[in-house]
C-alpha positions as CSV (number, residue, x, y, z in Angstrom):
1,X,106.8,105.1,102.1
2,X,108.0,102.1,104.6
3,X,104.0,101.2,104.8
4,X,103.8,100.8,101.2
5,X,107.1,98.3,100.8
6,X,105.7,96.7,103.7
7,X,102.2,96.3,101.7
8,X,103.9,94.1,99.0
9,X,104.9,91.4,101.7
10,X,101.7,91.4,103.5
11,X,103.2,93.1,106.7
12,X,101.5,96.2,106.7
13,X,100.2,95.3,110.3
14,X,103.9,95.1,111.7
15,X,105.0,97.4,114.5
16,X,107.2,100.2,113.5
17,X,108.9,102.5,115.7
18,X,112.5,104.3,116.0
19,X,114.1,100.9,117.3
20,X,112.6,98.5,114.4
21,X,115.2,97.3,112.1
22,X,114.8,97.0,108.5
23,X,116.8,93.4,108.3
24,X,116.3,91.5,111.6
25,X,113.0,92.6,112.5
26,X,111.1,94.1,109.3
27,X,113.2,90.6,107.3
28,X,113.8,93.4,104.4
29,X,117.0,92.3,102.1
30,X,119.6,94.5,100.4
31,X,117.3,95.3,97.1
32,X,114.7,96.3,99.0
33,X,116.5,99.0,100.8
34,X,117.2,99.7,97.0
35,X,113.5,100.1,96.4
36,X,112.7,102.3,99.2
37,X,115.4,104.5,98.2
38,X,114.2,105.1,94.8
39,X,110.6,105.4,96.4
40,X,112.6,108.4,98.9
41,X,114.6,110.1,95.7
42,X,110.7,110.5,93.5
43,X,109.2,112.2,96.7
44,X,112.0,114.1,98.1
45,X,114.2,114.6,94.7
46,X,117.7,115.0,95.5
47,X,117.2,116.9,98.8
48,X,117.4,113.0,100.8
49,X,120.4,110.8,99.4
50,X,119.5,107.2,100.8
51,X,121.9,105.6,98.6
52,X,125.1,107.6,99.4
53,X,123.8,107.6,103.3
54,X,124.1,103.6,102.9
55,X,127.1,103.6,101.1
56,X,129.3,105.4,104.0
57,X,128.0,102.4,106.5
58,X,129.8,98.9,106.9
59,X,127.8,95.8,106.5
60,X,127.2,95.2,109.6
61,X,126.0,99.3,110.2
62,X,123.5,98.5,107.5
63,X,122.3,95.0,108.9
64,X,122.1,96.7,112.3
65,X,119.8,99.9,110.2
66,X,117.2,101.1,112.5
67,X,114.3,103.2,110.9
68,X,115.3,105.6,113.8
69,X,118.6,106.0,111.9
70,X,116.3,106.2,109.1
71,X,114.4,108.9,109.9
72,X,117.5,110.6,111.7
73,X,119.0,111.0,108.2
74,X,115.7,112.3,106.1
75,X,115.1,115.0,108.3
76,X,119.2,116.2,109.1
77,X,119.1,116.2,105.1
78,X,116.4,118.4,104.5
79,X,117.4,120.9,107.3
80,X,120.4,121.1,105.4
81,X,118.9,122.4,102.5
82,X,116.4,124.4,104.0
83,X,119.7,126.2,105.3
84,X,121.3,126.7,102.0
């Protein structure tokens, strides 16, 4: 899903690993972080809340988003609902 945002700005050659952040080194704004979390809620329905995952972190916390933290979150939310 990153891949595919990353397609529209022509950086779909750029590096990505747990320490990559969305703002400083991916250069991705506020509304895209919008985007890929509308992209997350069609695939994963409401089993993966980007939007209230953001909204509990301080500006800074977001700036400073790592797709490590990323990924941290998808998979802690669906183990939770797997669970019940």
């Amino acid at each position: 899903m990153l891949r595919e945002l990353l397609e529209e700005y022509g950086l779909d050659d750029a590096e990505i690993t747990r320490a990559t952040t969305f703002h400083d080194d991916l250069e991705l704004e506020s509304v895209d972080l919008v985007s890929l979390s509308g992209t997350m809620r069609e695939h994963y329905g409401d089993r993966v809340n980007f939007a209230a995952f953001i909204a509990d972190l301080e500006l800074d916390e977001i700036i400073a988003l790592t797709v490590g933290q990323l990924v941290d979150h998808v998979v802690a939310s669906l183990r939770a609902t797997e669970r019940g």
